[in-house]
C-alpha positions in Angstrom: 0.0 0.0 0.0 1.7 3.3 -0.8 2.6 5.2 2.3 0.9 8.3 1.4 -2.6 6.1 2.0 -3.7 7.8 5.2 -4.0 11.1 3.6 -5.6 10.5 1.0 -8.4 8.6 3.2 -8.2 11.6 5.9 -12.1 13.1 5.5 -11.4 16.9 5.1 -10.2 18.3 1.8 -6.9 19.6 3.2 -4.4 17.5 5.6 -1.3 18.7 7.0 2.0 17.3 5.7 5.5 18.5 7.6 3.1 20.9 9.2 1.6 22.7 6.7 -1.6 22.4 5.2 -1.9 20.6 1.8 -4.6 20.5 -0.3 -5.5 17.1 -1.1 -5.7 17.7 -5.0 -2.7 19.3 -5.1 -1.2 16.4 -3.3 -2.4 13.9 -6.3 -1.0 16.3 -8.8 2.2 16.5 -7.2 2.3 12.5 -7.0 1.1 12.7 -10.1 4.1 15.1 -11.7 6.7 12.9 -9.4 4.9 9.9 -11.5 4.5 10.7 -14.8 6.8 13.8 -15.0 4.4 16.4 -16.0 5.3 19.8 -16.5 2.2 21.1 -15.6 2.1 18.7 -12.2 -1.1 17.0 -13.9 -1.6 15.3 -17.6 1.8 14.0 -18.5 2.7 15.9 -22.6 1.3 13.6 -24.9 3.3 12.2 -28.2 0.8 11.2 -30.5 3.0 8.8 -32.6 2.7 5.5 -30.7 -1.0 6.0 -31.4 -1.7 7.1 -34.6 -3.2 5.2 -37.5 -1.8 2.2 -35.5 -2.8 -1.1 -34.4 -3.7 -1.5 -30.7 -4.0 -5.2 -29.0 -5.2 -5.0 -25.7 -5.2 -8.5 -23.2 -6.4 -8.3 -20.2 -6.1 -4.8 -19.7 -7.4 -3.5 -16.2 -9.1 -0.2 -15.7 -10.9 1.1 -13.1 -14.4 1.7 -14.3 -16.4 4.5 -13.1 -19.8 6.7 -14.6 -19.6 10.3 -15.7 -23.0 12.4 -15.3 -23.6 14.1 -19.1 -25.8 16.6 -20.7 -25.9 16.2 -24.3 -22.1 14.4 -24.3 -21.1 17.3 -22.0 -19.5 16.0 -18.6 -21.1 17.5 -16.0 -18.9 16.1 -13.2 -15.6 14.7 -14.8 -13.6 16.9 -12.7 -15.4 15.3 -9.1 -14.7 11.4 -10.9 -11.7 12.1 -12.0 -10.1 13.3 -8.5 -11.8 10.7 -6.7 -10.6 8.0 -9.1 -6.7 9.4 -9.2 -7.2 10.0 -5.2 -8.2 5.9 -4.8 -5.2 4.8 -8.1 -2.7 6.8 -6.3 -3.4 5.1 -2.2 -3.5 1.6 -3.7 -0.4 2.4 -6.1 -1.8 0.9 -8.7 -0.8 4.0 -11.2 -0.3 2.4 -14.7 3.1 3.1 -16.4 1.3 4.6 -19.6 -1.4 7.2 -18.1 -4.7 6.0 -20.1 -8.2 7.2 -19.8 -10.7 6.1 -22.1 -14.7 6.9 -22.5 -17.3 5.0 -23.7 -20.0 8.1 -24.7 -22.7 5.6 -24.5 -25.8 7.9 -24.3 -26.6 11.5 -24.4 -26.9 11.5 -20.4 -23.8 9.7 -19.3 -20.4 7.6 -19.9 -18.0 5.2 -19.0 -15.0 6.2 -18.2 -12.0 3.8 -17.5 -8.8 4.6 -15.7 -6.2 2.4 -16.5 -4.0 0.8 -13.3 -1.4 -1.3 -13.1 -3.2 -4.2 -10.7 -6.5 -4.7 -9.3 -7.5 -2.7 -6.1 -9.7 -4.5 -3.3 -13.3 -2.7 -3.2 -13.2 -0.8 -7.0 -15.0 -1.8 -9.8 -11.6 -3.5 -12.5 -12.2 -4.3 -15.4 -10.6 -6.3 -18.3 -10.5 -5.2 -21.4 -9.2 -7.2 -24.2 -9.3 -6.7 -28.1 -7.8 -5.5 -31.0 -8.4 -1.8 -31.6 -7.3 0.9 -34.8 -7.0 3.8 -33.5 -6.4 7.2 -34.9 -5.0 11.0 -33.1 -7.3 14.2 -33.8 -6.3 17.9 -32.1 -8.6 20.0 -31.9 -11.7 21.3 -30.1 -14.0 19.0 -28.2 -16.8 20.1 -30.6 -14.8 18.5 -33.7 -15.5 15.1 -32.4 -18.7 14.1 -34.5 -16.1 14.8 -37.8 -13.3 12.6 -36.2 -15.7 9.7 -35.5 -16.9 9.8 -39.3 -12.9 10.2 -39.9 -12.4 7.1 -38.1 -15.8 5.4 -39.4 -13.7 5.9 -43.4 -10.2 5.1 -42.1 -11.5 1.8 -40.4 -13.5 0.9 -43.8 -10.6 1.7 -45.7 -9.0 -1.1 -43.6 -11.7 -3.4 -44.4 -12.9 -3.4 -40.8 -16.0 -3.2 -39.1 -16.5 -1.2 -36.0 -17.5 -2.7 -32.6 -17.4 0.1 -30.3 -15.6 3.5 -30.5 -13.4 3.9 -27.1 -12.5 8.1 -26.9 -8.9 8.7 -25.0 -8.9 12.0 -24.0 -5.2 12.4 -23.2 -5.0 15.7 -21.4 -7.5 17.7 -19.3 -8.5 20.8 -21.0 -6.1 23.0 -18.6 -2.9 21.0 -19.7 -4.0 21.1 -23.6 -3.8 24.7 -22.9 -0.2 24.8 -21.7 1.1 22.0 -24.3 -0.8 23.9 -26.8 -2.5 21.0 -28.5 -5.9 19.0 -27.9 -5.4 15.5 -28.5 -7.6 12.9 -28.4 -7.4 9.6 -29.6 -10.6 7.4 -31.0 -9.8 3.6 -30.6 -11.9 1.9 -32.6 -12.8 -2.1 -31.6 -12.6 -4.4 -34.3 
C-alpha cells in the first residue's frame, strides 16, 4: 500500500503534511508530476506517434471503471470522478506506467470512463478489457469530435474493418491542452 494512504483517506479536503496544510488535489497532482513527470504537475505531454493510424491489441487490460453524469455528451462532473478515481489509483499504487483514460459516450446523459491501473485494487470496480483496436490521433476542439468519429468510421473501412465500439482517449484535461498547446484525443476503434 503506498505510504501516502492515510492522507488520501483523511475526510477533510486539506491535511497537514510536515506541518503545513496541503490540499488534497494538489497532493495527487504533485504524486502525479513525481509519477508521470508532467510539467504542468497534472496530464503528462502527450506524443501522439505510438497512437496514430496504429494497431492496438489490448489482453487483459485493467481499468478502473467508473460513470460520468452528461448533458448532451457534456461532462457534467468529470472533474469530481476524476479526482476521486486518481485520489483511490494513487493510495493503492496501482498508477499504470502509460497514463490512459478512455470513455465509452454511451448515451446523451452519461459515460464510461476507464482509468487504466497497473493491478487490481480491493473494493473498486476493475475491469478487463481485451481486443484489437485501430485507432487514430485528432487535435482540436472537443466540438470536432462528431467529424473525427466519421474520420475514423472511413479510415476503419478503408481497412476493411467493421466497428465494434468506439473507445475516446482523451489524453489531457482541458487545462494542460492549454499549456502543451495542442488537444489530442485519440478514437480507438474495436474491431
Amino acid at each position: 500500500m503506498c505510504g501516502l494512504s492515510r492522507f488520501f483517506n483523511a475526510p477533510q479536503s486539506e491535511i497537514y503534511l510536515a506541518n503545513r496544510r496541503v490540499n488534497k488535489g494538489i497532493l495527487v497532482g504533485f504524486i502525479m508530476n513525481k509519477i508521470y513527470n508532467s510539467k504542468t504537475g497534472c496530464c503528462k505531454k502527450f506524443n501522439p506517434a505510438p497512437w496514430d493510424r496504429k494497431t492496438i491489441n489490448f489482453k487483459n487490460k485493467l481499468f478502473l471503471k467508473d460513470k460520468v453524469i452528461s448533458f448532451f455528451h457534456i461532462p457534467l462532473n468529470f472533474g469530481a470522478v476524476m479526482k476521486r478515481d486518481m485520489e483511490r489509483i494513487v493510495t493503492a499504487n496501482a498508477l499504470a506506467k502509460i497514463p490512459i483514460m478512455l470513455s465509452d459516450e454511451k448515451s446523451l446523459f452519461g459515460a464510461d470512463v476507464y482509468i487504466a491501473v497497473s493491478k487490481k485494487i480491493p473494493g473498486e470496480n476493475i475491469v478487463n478489457i481485451s481486443g484489437t483496436f485501430l485507432s487514430r490521433v485528432f487535435e482540436g476542439p472537443y466540438k470536432n469530435i462528431g467529424k473525427w468519429v466519421k474520420e475514423m468510421k472511413s479510415y476503419v473501412k478503408s481497412k476493411g474493418k467493421e466497428i465494434n465500439k468506439i473507445y475516446f482517449f482523451y489524453t489531457t484535461c482541458p487545462a494542460c491542452a492549454k499549456v502543451y498547446g495542442k488537444n489530442y484525443v485519440v478514437l480507438l476503434a474495436r474491431i
